[in-house]
C-alpha positions in Angstrom: -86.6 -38.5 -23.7 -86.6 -34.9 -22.8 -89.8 -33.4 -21.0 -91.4 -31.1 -23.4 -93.8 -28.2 -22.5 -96.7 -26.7 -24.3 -95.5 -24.1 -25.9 -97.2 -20.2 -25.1 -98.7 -18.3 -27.4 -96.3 -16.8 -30.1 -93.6 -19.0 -28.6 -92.1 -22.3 -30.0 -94.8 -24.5 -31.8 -96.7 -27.3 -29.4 -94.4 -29.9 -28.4 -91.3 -28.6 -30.0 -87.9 -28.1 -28.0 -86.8 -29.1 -23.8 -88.3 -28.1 -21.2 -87.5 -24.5 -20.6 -86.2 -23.8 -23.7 -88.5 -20.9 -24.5 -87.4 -18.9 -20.5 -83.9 -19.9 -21.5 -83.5 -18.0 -24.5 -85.5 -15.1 -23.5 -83.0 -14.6 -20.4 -80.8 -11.7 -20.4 -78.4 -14.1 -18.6 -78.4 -16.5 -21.8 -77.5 -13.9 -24.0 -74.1 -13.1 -22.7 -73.4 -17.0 -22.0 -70.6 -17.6 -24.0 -71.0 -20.9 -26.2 -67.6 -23.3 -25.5 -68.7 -25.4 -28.9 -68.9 -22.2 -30.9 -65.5 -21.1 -29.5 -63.8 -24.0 -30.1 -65.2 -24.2 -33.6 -64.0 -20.8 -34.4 -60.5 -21.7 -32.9 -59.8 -24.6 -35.1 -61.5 -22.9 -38.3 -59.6 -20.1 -37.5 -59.4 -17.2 -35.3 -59.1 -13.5 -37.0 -56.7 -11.2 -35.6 -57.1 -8.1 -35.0 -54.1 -7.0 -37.6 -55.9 -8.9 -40.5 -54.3 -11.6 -40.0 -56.2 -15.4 -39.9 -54.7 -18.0 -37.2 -56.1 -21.2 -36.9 -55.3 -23.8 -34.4 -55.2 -26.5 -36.8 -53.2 -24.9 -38.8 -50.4 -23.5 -36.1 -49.7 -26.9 -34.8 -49.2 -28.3 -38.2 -46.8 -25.7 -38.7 -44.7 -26.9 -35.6 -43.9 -29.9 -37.9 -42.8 -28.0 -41.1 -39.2 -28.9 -42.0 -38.1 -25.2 -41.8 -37.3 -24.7 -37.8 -38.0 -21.0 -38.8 -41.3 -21.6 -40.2 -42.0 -24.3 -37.1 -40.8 -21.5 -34.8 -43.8 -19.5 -36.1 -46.1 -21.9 -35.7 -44.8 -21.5 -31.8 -45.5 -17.8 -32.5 -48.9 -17.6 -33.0 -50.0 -20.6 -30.5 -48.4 -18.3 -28.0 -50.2 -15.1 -29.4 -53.5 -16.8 -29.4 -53.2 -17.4 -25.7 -51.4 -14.4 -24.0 -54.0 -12.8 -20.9 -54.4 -10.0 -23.3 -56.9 -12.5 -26.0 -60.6 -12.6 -24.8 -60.8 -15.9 -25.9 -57.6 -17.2 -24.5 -58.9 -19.6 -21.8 -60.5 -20.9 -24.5 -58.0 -21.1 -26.8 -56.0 -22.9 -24.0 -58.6 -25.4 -23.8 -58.6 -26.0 -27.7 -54.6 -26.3 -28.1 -54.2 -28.6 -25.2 -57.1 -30.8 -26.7 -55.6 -30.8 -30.4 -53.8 -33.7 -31.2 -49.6 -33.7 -31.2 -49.6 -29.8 -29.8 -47.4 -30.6 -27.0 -45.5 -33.3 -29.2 -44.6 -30.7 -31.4 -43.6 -27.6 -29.3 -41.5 -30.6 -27.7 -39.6 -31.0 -30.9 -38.7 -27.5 -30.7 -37.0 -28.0 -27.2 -35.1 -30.8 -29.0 -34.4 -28.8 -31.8 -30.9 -27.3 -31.0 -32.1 -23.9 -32.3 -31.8 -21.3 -29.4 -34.7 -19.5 -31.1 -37.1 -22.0 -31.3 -36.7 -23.0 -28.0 -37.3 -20.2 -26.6 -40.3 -19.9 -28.5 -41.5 -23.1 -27.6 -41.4 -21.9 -23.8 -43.2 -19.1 -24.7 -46.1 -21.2 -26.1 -46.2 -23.4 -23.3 -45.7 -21.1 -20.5 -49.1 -19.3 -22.3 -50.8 -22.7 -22.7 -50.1 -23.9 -19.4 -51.4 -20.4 -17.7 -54.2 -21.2 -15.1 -55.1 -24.2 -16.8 -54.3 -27.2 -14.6 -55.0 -29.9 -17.8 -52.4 -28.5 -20.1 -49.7 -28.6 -17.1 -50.2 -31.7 -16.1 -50.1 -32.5 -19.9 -46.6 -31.3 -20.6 -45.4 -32.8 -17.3 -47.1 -36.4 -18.7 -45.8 -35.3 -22.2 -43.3 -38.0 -23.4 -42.2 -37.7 -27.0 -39.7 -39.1 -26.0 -40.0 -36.6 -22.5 -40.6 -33.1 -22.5 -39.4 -32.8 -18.6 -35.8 -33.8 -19.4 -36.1 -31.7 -22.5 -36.9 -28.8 -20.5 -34.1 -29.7 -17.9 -31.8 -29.8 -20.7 -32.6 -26.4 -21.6 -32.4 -25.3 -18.0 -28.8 -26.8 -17.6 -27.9 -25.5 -21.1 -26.5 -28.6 -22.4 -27.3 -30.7 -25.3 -30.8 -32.5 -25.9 -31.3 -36.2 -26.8 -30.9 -37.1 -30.2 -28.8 -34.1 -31.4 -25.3 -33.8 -32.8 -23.2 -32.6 -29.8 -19.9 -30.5 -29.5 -17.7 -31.0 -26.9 -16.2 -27.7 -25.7 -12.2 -28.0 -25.6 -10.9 -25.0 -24.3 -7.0 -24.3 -23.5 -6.7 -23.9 -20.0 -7.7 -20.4 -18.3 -9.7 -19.7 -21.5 -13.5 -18.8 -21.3 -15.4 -21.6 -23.7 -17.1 -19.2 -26.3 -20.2 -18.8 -25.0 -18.8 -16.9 -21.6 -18.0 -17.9 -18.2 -21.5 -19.5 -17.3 -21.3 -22.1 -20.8 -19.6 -24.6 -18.4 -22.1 -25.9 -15.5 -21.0 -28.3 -13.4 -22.4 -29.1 -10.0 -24.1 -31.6 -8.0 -25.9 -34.0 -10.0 -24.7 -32.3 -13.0 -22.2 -34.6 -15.2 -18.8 -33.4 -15.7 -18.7 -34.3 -19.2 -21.7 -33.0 -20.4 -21.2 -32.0 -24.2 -23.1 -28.7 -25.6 -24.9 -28.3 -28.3 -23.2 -25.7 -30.8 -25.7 -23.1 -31.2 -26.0 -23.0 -27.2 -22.3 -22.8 -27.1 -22.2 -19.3 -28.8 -24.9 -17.4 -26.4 -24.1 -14.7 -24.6 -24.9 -14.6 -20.4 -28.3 -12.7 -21.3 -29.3 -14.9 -24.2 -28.7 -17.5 -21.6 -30.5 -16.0 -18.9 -33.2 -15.0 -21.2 -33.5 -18.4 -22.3 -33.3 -19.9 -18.7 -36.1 -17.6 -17.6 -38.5 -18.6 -20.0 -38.3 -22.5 -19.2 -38.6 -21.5 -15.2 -41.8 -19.5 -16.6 -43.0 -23.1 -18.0 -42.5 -24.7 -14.6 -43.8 -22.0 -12.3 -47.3 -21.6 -14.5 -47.3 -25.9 -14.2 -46.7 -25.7 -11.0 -49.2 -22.8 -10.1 -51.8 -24.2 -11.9 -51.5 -28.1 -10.6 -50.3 -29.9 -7.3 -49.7 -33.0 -9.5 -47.3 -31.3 -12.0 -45.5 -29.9 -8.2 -45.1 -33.3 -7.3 -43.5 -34.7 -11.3 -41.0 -31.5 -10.7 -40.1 -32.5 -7.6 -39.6 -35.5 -8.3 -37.6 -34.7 -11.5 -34.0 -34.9 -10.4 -32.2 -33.3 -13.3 -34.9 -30.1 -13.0 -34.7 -29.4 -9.6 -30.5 -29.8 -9.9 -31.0 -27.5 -12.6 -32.7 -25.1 -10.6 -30.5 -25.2 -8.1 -27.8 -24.2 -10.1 -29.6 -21.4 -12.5 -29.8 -20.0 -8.8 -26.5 -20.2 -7.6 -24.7 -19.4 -11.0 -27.0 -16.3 -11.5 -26.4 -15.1 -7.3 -22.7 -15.2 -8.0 -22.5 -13.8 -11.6 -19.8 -11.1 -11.4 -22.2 -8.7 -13.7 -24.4 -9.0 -10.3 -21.5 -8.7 -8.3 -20.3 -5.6 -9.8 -23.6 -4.2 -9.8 -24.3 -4.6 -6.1 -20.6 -3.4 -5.0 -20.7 -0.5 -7.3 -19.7 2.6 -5.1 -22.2 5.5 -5.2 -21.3 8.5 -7.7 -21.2 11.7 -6.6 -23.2 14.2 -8.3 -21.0 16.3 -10.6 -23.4 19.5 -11.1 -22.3 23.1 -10.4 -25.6 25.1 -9.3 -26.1 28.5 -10.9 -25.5 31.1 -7.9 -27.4 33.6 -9.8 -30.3 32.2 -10.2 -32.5 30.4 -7.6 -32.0 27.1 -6.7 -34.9 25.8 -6.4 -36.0 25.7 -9.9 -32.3 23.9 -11.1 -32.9 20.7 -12.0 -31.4 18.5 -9.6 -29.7 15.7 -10.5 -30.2 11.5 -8.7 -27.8 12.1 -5.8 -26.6 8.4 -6.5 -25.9 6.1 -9.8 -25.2 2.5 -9.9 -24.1 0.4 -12.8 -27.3 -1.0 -14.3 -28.5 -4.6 -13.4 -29.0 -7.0 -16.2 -32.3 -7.6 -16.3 -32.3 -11.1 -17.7 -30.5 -12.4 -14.7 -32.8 -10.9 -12.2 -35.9 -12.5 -14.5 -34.1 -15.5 -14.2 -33.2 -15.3 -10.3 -37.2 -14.2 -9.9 -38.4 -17.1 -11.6 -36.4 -19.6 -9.9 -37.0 -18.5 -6.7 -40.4 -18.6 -7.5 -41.0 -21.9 -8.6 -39.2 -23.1 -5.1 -42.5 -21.0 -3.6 -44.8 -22.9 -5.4 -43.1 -26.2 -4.5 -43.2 -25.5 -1.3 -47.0 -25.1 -1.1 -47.7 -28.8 -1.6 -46.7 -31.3 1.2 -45.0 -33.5 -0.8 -43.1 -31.1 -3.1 -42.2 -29.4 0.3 -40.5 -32.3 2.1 -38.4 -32.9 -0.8 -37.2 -29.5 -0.7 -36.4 -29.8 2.9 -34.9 -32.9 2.1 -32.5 -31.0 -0.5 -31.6 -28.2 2.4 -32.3 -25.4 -0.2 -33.1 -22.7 2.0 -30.0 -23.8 4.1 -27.8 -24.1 1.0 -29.1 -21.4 -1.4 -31.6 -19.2 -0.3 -30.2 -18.7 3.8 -26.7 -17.5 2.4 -28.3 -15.0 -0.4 -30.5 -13.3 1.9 -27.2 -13.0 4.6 -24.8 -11.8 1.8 -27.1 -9.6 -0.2 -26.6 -6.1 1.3 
């Protein structure tokens, strides 16, 4: 039984209410306590936008199941949009998605999906829902429908998912397979005679990159946000193999290459002698052949989530047991110039 208090005059009637409940309510500090339950009720009832339109968490992840990977895809959409730092109600809406029954289940059906689209929207959402919030990364890492971590290493390697209809890449030799030089992975750990999903087959390098970045965003906010989820990474063979070779592929890409070797340019501008030089525009007095920006966001986030992994003592030893920063990261740092 609660302790009740006698109520003062023009308060709460005698007997009614807990202890305190009268002070409570009258506290400035009360009033800008924000209610969880009355959060989470307006996230699954639905959450208004402030472009008119109504997004309901219920609804969204009921979405991710539709039939249509386009409409799934948007279901993705709008689990991501209600959690981006931006929302003032995004930790809370974090909280809600990762509580809602067959969320994760069905973002991992995405991953699975063989549509580049939807995969990449599907690492959108859970890179969001996995942001500072140490439940919903260990819940994707413990996600097994059938296994989101080998779904996401799948991605990472860029070869075909479980359950899919494959298509193995015959090319004539000295031909590029038609998705450029970077559709063919092999490496250590990596099966020769992995066969590629179609639709992954016809990327481009950036759609690749761009698509290889966003899974590394998953990992690095699981592995920010939870030790546990460093160790199941770790741990994870065909993600850190993966890794390793996202790095290595996107270090010696030529586009990078080229970029990095480009010779400066000369400034071709003829100064007007009759007129004072100080106020003619001036032009850079070097240019370089632009850097793809998906393959640095992709190099960033890789390298990244070997930072995190090394903050935990066990993630750590198995990186030193790896020689990564022999292997990898020593020689980049000695050939970049």
């Amino acid at each position: 039984h609660y302790y009740r208090q006698r109520a003062p005059a023009g308060g709460l009637a005698h007997g009614s209410g807990y202890f305190g409940e009268d002070w409570h309510h009258r506290t400035e500090g009360a009033k800008r306590t924000p209610r969880l339950l009355a959060v989470r009720a307006m996230a699954m009832d639905g959450i208004h936008t402030g472009d008119g339109r109504h997004r309901s968490v219920r609804d969204l992840v009921s979405q991710l199941w539709f039939d249509d990977f386009d409409e799934a895809t948007c279901g993705a959409e709008g689990l991501c949009d209600l959690c981006v730092p931006s929302n003032p109600q995004a930790g809370a809406n974090r909280e809600v998605i990762g509580a809602t029954p067959s969320a994760f289940e069905g973002l991992e059906r995405l991953l699975r999906s063989g549509s580049p689209n939807a995969s990449y929207h599907a690492c959108e959402a859970l890179s969001q829902i996995a942001f500072r919030n140490s439940r919903n990364a260990q819940r994707i890492m413990d996600c097994r429908s059938p296994d989101m971590p080998s779904a996401l290493a799948a991605l990472l390697g860029l070869y075909g998912c479980q359950n899919l209809p494959f298509a193995a890449m015959d090319n004539p030799v000295g031909q590029p397979p038609p998705g450029g030089a970077r559709s063919m992975l092999h490496g250590p750990g990596m099966a020769g005679d992995r066969m590629f999903h179609p639709a992954f087959a016809c990327l481009d390098n950036d759609s690749q990159y761009d698509l290889q970045a966003a899974v590394l965003r998953v990992l690095n906010n699981c592995a920010w946000g939870s030790p546990r989820a460093c160790c199941d990474i770790a741990d994870h063979d065909d993600l850190m193999n993966a890794t390793e070779k996202v790095l290595m592929d996107a270090w010696r890409d030529p586009v990078l290459q080229q970029a990095a070797n480009q010779p400066d340019i000369a400034p071709n501008h003829q100064y007007d002698e009759s007129q004072d030089r100080e106020y003619q525009p001036r032009p850079p007095k070097a240019a370089r052949v632009p850097t793809p920006i998906p393959l640095i966001m992709c190099m960033d986030a890789a390298v990244g989530l070997l930072n995190h992994l090394s903050t935990h003592q066990h993630s750590k030893q198995i990186i030193l047991r790896r020689r990564i920063a022999e292997d990898i990261l020593l020689p980049m740092v000695m050939e970049a110039d």
